[in-house]
N, C-alpha and C positions, 0 to 999 in steps of 0.2 A: 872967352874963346869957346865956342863949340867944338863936342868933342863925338865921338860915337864909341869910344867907350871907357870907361876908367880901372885902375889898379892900383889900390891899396898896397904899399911896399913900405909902411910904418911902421917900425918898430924892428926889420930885417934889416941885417949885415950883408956887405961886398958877398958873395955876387948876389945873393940873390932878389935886387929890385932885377937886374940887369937879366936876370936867368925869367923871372917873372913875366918881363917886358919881352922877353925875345917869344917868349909863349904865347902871349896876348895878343903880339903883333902876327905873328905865324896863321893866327883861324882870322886876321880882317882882312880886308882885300884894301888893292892901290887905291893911296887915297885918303882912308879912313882914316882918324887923328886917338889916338891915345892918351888919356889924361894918368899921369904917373905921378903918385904922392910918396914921397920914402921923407927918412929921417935920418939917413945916414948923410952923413956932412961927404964921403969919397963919392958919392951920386952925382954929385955936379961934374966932377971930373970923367968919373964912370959913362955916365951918359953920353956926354962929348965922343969918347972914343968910341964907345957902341955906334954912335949914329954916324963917325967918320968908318968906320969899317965894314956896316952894313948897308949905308947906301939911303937908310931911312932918314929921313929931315928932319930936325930936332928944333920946332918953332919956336918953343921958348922955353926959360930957365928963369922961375921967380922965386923968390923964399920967406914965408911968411912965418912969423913968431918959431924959427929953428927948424922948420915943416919946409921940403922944398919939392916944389910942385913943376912939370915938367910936361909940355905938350909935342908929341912926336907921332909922325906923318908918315905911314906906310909906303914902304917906296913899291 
């Protein structure tokens, strides 16, 4: 999936892929896609509600070798 920009959030605890991500997405404009890599296993869940509460689209949720990778869509 193309992306315009990525965030490293491996090896960080609740909140802050979540705290990370709301920073990242704040300087992109509508639109733009977000690649978000964390390790924390509550990020799958964490994400979901971030993106039902902020209105941002959460395209997809993949998890590779315990690594879970995460592409979300600037609303």
């Amino acid at each position: 999936m193309q992306f315009d920009k990525e965030l490293d959030a491996r090896g960080l605890n609740c909140p802050l892929p979540i705290l990370r991500a709301k920073k990242a997405l704040t300087d992109m404009t509508t639109g733009q896609v977000l690649k978000i890599m964390a390790t924390d296993p509550g990020a799958v869940k964490d994400f979901q509600a971030f993106a039902k509460q902020t209105g941002n689209e959460l395209l997809s949720s993949d998890t590779v070798d315990k690594e879970f990778i995460f592409f979300m869509k600037r609303k």
